[in-house]
C-alpha positions in Angstrom: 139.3 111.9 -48.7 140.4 114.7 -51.1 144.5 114.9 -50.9 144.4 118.6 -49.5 142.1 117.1 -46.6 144.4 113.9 -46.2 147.4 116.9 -46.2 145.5 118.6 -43.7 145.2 115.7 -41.8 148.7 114.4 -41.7 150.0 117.8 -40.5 147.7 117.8 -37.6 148.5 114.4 -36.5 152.2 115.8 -36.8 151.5 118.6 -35.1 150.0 116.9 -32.2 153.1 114.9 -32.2 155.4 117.1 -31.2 152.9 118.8 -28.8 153.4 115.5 -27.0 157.5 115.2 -27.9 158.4 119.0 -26.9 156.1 118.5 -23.5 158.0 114.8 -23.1 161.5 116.2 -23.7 160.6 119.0 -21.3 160.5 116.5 -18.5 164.0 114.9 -19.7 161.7 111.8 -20.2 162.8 109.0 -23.0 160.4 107.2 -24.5 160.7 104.6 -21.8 159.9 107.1 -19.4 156.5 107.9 -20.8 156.0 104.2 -21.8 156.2 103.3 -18.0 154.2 106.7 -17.0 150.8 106.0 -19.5 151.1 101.9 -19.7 151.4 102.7 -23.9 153.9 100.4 -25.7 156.9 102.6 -26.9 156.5 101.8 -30.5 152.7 103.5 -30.8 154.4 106.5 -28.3 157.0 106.5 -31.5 154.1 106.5 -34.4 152.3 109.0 -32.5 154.6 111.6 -31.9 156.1 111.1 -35.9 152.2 111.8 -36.9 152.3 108.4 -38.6 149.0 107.1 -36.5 145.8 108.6 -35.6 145.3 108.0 -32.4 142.4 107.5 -30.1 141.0 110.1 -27.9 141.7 108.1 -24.6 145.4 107.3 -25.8 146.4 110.7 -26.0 144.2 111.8 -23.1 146.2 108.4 -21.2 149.6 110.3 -22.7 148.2 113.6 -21.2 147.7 112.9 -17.5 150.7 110.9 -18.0 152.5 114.0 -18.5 150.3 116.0 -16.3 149.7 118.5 -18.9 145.8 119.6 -20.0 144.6 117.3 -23.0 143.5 120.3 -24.9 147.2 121.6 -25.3 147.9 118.1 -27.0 145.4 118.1 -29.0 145.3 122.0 -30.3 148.2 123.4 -28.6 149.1 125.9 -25.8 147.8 129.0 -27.9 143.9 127.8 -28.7 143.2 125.8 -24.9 
């Protein structure tokens, strides 16, 4: 992968990230909190929302309904769904 489409890459996965955080934090849920909510271990919830993992379509759509929010605004935010 070219480095400008790695770049590209890493800032949508952190991007996507702190869709999920801000929409987290909105509920006043810790990690625990969303941990219990999707059944996803609190260390991946951690990776994923610092952009550090690419995560599966079913993990973030698990991380979705878990926050009752529409998976497109995770995955492209509130302004494209």
């Amino acid at each position: 992968m070219p480095p400008e489409d790695a770049a590209e890459e890493q800032r949508r996965r952190q991007a996507m990230g702190a869709r999920i955080r801000s929409n987290r934090e909105s509920l006043q849920w810790s990690l625990r909190d969303l941990e219990q909510r999707s059944g996803i271990d609190k260390k991946v919830l951690q990776e994923i929302e610092s952009g550090s993992v690419d995560a599966r379509t079913g993990t973030i759509a698990r991380i979705a309904r878990a926050l009752g929010c529409d998976l497109r605004i995770i995955l492209v935010g509130a302004d494209e769904a």
